[in-house]
N, C-alpha and C positions, 0 to 999 in steps of 0.2 A: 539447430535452434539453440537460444540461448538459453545457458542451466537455470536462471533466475524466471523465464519464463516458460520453463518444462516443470518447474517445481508450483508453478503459482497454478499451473494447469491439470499437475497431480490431484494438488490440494481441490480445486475445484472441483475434478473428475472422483475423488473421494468423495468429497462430502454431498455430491451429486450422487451419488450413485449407491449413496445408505437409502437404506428402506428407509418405508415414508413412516412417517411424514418428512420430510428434508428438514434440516437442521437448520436454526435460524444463527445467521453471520452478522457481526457488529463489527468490524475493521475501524477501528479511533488511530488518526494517525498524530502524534504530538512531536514537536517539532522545538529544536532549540535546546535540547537539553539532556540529561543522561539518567541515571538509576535517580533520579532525586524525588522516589516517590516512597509512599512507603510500604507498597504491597514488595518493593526491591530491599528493603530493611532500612532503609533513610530514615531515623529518630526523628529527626527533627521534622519531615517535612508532614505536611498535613493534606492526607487526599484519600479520602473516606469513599466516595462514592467512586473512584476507580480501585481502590483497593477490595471495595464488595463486588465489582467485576473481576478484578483478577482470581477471587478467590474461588470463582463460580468459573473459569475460562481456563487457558493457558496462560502461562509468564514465560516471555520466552530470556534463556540469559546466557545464551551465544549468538550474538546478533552484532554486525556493525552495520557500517557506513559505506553504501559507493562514492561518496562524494563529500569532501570536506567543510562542505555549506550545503542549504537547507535546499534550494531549487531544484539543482539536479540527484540529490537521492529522493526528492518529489517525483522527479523524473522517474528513474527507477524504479519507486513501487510503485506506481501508473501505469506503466509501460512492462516492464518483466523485461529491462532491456537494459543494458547499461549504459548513461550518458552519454559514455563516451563514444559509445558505435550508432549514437544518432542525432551528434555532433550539438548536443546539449549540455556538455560537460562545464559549459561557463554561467552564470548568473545570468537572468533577463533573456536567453538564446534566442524563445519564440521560435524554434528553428519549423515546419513542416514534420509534422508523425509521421513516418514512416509509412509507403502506402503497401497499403495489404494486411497492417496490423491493425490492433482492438489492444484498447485502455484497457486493462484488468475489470473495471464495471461492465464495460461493452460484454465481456465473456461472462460477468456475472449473471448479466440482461436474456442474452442469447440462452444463460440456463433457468432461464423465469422468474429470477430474483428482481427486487426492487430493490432499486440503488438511490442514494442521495448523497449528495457531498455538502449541503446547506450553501450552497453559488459558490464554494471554494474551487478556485480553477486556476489553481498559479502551478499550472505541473511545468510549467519553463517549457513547454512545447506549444504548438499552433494547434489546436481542435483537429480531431482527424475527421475531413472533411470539408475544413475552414480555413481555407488559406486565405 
């Protein structure tokens, strides 16, 4: 299995598995850009209302990139899978998910969680189930 999705299924299986009440998860995924906030120490930039999230959460600051562009690291934290082993490693792929697997919400779903992405659906793969 892959470490990126053995880790996303710890985290799950953790925070599942705290007494209750279960813990409520907010995943913001932002896209195009690097520390340029300022819960990351960025002077100049101005981001008030994720900075009183970070400050209440985690900040994570050993983190990169599976993919040099924005589609298939979309890919990757969707999936718990790396681009390149589901042949989405290039912009626009639309390639078929993988059958047998679940989008990281699907496993969120399966554990009673309500999930919403506001119609964002550019993970550079085809719907699992939607071909």
């Amino acid at each position: 299995m892959n470490p990126i999705r053995i880790a996303l299924l710890l985290l799950v299986s953790g925070l599942v598995s705290v007494a209750a009440p279960r813990p409520n998860i907010l995943w913001l995924t932002s896209e195009d850009h690097g520390v340029e906030m300022g819960c990351y120490g960025d002077p100049v930039a101005t981001t008030p209302n994720v900075d009183r999230l970070a400050a209440r959460g985690i900040i994570y600051t050993r983190v990169w990139s599976c993919a040099p562009v924005c589609a298939p690291s979309r890919t990757t934290l969707i999936s718990g899978l790396y681009a390149t082993s589901t042949g989405s490693e290039h912009m626009r792929s639309l390639v078929p998910f993988p059958s047998g697997k679940q989008m990281f919400p699907q496993l969120l779903q399966a554990a009673g969680y309500h999930c919403s992405n506001n119609a964002r659906e550019d993970y550079n793969l085809a719907k699992p189930g939607l071909v």
